[in-house]
N, C-alpha and C positions, 0 to 999 in steps of 0.2 A: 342276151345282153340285158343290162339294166335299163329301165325304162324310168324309175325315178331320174339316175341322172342328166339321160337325153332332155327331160323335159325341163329341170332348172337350165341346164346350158340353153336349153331355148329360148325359156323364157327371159334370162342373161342377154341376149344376144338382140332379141325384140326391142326389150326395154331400151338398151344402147343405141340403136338404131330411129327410135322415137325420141331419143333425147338428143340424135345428133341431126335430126332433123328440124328441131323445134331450135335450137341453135342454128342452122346454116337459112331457117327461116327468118330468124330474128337479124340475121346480119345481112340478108339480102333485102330487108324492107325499109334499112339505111338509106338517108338520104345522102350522107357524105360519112366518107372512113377521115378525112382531114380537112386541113384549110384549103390544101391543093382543089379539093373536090367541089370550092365552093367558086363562084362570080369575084372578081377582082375588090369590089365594094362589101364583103361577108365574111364571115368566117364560122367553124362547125362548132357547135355547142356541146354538155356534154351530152342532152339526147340525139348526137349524131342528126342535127337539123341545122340547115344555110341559116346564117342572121345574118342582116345586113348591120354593118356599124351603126354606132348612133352620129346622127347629124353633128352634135357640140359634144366634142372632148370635157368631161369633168375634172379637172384634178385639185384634188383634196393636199394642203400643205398642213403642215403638222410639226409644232414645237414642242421638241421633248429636250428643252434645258430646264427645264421644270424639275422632270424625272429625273434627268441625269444627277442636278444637284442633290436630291434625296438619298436613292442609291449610294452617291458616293460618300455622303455623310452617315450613313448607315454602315457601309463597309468599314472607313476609318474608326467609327463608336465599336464597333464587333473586332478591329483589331488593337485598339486597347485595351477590351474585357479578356480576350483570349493573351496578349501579353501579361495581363496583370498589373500595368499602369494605372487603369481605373480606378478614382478613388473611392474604395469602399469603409464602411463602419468596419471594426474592427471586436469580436465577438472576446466577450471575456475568456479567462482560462477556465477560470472554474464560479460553479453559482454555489452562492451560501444560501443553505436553508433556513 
């Protein structure tokens, strides 16, 4: 038999087996897979750890008729350039030297 190839499948087969272990390590050292997993007061972050809520809800409002009016003015100026309505200078026929 060949003995190079026994030895890559091996060493294939090792390597696989170290890396399926350092993964089923990494997911058993989890504190929670979801919210389920955590106290009614918590929920799972993304490094998979219980946080409790915060005490006071923040909520941020925010006025975008600012923006909106911009945008839209921008759109209607880009569809008069692209219709051709825009008034532009009008480039001679021809230049005298």
């Amino acid at each position: 038999m060949n003995k190079k190839g026994n030895v890559v499948g091996i060493i294939a087969i090792i390597l696989a087996l170290i890396i399926l272990t350092f993964y089923l390590v990494g997911i058993a050292q989890r504190e929670c897979n979801s919210n389920r997993d955590c106290p009614g007061n918590a929920y799972c972050n993304t490094n998979y750890e219980c946080v409790e809520f915060p005490d006071q809800v923040v909520v941020k409002q925010s006025n975008l008729v600012f923006s909106a009016i911009i945008i839209g003015i921008a759109l209607i100026i880009a569809a008069y350039i692209f219709k051709g309505k825009f008034p532009r200078k009008k480039k001679p026929d021809f230049i005298e030297v």
